[in-house]
C-alpha positions as CSV (number, residue, x, y, z in Angstrom):
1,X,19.3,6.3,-14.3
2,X,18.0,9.5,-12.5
3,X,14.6,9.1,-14.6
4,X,14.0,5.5,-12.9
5,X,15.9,5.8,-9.2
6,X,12.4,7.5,-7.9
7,X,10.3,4.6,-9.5
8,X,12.9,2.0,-8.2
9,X,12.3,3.6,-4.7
10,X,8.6,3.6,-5.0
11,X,8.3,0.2,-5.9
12,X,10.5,-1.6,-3.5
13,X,8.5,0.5,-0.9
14,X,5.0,-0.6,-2.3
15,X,6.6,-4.2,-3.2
16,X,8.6,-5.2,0.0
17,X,6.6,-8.6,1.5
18,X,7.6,-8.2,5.6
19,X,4.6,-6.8,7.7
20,X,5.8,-3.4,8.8
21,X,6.0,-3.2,12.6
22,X,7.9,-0.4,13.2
23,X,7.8,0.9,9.4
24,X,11.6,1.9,9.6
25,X,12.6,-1.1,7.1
26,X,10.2,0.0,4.4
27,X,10.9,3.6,4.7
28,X,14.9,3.0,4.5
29,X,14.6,1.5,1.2
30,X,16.2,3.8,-1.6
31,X,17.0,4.2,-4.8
32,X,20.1,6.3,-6.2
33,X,22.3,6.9,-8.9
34,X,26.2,7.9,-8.5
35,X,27.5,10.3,-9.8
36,X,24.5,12.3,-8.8
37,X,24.9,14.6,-12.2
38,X,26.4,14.1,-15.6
39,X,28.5,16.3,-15.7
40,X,30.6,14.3,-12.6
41,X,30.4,11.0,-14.7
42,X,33.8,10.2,-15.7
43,X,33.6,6.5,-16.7
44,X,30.7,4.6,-15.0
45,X,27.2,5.6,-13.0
46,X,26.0,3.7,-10.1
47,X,22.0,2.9,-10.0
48,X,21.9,2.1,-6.2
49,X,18.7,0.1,-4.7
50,X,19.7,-0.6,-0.7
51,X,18.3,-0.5,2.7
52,X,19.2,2.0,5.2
53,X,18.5,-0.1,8.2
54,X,21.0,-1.4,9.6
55,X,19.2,-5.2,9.6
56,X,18.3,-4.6,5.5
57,X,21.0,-7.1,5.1
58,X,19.4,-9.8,7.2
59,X,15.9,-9.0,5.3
60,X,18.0,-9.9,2.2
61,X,19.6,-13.3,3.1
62,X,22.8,-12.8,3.9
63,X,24.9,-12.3,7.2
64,X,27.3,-9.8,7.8
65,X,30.2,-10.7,6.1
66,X,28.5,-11.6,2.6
67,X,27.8,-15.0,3.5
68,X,24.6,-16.2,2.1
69,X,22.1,-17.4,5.0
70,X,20.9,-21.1,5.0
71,X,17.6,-20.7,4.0
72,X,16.9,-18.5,1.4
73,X,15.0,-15.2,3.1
74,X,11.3,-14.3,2.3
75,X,11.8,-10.9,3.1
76,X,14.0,-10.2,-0.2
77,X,13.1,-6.7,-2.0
78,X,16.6,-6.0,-3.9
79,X,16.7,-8.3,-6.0
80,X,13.2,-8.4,-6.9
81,X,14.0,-5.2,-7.9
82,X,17.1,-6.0,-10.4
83,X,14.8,-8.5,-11.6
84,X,11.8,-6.3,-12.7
85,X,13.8,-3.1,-13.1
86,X,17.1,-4.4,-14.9
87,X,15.1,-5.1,-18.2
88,X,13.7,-1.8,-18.4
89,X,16.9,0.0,-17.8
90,X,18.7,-1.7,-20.5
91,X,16.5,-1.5,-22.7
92,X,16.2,2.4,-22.1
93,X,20.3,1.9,-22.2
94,X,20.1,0.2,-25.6
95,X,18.4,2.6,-27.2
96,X,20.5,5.3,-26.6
97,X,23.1,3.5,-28.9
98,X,21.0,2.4,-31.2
């Protein structure tokens, strides 16, 4: 997960479709993993891919509480993201057992 967060991060950045006008959306976009080392893992690791703006969640289609907005946004990045990204993280994740 540490090996992709960075490429994650990079992508939504290049990927995102709004027109920058302030550029504060695009550069808030991140890519984490928690724990942030192995040797804190105890049972599960986070691979994080949020906004830091405070209006990321409005970008995304959904209001405050959770509630998905009426029409469908076409601002999404995040789930993009899971899209094109989840494959190639299990598959990296499969392999380890294999």
């Amino acid at each position: 997960c540490q090996r992709f967060a960075p490429s994650i991060e990079n992508w939504m950045k290049s990927n995102a479709p709004w027109k920058d006008r302030t550029g504060n959306a695009r550069q808030g976009l991140y890519g984490a993993v928690e724990p942030v080392n192995a040797a804190q893992v105890v049972d599960s690791i986070e691979l994080i891919m949020a906004h830091s703006v405070e209006y990321g969640i409005y970008l995304e289609g959904y209001l405050p509480d959770g509630t998905p907005m009426m029409r469908p946004s076409a601002y999404r990045i995040i789930e993009p993201a899971l899209d094109y990204w989840g494959p190639k993280v299990w598959a990296e994740i499969r392999k380890l057992f294999a």
